[in-house]
N, C-alpha and C positions, 0 to 999 in steps of 0.2 A: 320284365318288371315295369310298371305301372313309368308312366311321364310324371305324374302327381307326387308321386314317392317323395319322404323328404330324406332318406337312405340316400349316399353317394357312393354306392360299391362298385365294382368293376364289375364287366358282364363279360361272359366268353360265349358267344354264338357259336353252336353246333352246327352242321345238318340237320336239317328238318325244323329249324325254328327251337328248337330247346336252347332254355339259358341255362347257364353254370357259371354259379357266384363265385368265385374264388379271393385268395386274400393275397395282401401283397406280397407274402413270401413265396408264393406259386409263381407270381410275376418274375420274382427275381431269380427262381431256380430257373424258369424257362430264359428268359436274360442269359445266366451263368449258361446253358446248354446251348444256345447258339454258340455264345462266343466259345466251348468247348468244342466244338464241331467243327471249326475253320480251324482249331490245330489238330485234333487228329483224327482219323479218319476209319477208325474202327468202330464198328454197328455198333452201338450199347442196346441193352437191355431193353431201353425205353423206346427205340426204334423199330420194334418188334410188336409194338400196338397194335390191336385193330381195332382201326378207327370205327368200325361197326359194330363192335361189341361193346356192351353196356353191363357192369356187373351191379344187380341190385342186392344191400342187403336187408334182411327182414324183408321179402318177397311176401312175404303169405300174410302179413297184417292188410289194415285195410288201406293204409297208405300204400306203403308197400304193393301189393296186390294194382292199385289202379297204374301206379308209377309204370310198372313190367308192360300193364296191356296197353301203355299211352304209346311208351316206347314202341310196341310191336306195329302199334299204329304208323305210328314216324316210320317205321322199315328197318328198324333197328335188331341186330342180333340181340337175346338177353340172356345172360347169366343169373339165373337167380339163386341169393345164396339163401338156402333154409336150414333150420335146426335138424330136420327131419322130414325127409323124402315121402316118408309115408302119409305124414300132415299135409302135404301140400296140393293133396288131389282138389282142393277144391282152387285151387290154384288152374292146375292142370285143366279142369272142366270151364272153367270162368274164360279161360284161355282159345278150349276146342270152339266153344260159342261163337267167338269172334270172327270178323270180314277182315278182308286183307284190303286198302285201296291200291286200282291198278296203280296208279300215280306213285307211288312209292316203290315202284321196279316189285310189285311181289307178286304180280300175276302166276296166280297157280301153283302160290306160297299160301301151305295151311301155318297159321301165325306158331300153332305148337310145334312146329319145325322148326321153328328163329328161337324157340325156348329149351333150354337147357337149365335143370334144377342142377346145384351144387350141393352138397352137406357140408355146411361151415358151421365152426362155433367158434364164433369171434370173442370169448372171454380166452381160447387158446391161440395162442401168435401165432406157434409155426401152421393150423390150419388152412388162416388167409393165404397167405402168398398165393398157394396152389390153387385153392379158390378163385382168388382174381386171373388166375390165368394170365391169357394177354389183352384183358381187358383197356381201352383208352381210358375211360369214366368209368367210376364209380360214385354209387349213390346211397345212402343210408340211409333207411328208414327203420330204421329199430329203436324200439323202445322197450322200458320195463312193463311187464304184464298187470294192469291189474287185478285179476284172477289173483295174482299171490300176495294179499293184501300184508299177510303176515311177516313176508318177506322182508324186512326193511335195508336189506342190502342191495335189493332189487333194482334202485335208481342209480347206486355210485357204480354196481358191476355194470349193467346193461346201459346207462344211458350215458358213463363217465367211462369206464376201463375198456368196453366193449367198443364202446367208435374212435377213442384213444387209438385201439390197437388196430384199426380198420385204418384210422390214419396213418398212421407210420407205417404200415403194408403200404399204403395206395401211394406213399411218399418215393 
């Protein structure tokens, strides 16, 4: 994020220079997890991350789409979660294109090997979980289509219920 910004958000540094804004309730559950950690001493859930996977969703838009091949850039695993595996070939192709840099450990890593398409449809809850895998990050890029102009549900399901539901998975 910009030095000039008049925004005062928290940033969380990844590997490879990616930010992720988080809110302060993320602070505090990470807080609450430490201090759950020094009393017991059983693996949760959450310690089962890999810290190298990255799940995007809406992959195949155009946000979407450059997000996945910045990441593969960075050296990052990606999960991308799409409507439809079938739609995604131009994904898939946009992907083959691409250089791996040595510098990022992927020497003699074609980028479509670090990619794995998922089929989610995040207006249904129990498909996420699965989807995110053991994903660390998750990132959302979805939006309402406007192709379905007619649709006028299209903004409260996909841009309101739809990352709704992506949150409380990724929670």
């Amino acid at each position: 994020m910009p030095e000039s910004s008049n925004f005062l958000i928290p940033e969380l540094k990844l590997q490879g220079a990616i930010t992720c804004i988080h809110s302060a309730k993320m602070q505090k559950n990470v807080a609450t997890k430490v201090q759950s950690e020094a009393v017991e001493a059983i693996p949760k859930k959450e310690d089962l991350k890999d810290e190298n996977l990255v799940f995007v969703a809406g992959a195949t838009g155009r946000v979407g789409s450059r997000t996945v091949r910045e990441l593969l850039k960075l050296g990052f695993q990606v999960r991308a979660g799409v409507r439809s595996a079938e739609r995604a070939e131009a994904l898939v192709q946009s992907v083959k294109q691409m250089k791996l840099d040595v510098e990022n450990g992927s020497e003699g890593t074609q980028p479509v090997e670090k990619l794995e398409l998922v089929e989610c449809d995040l207006e249904k809850q129990g498909q996420i979980g699965p989807a995110l895998g053991n994903a660390s990050v998750v990132i959302c890029c979805i939006g309402a289509s406007e192709k379905e102009v007619f649709d006028i549900t299209g903004p409260y399901r996909i841009d309101y219920l739809a990352t709704k539901n992506l949150i409380d998975a990724g929670e």
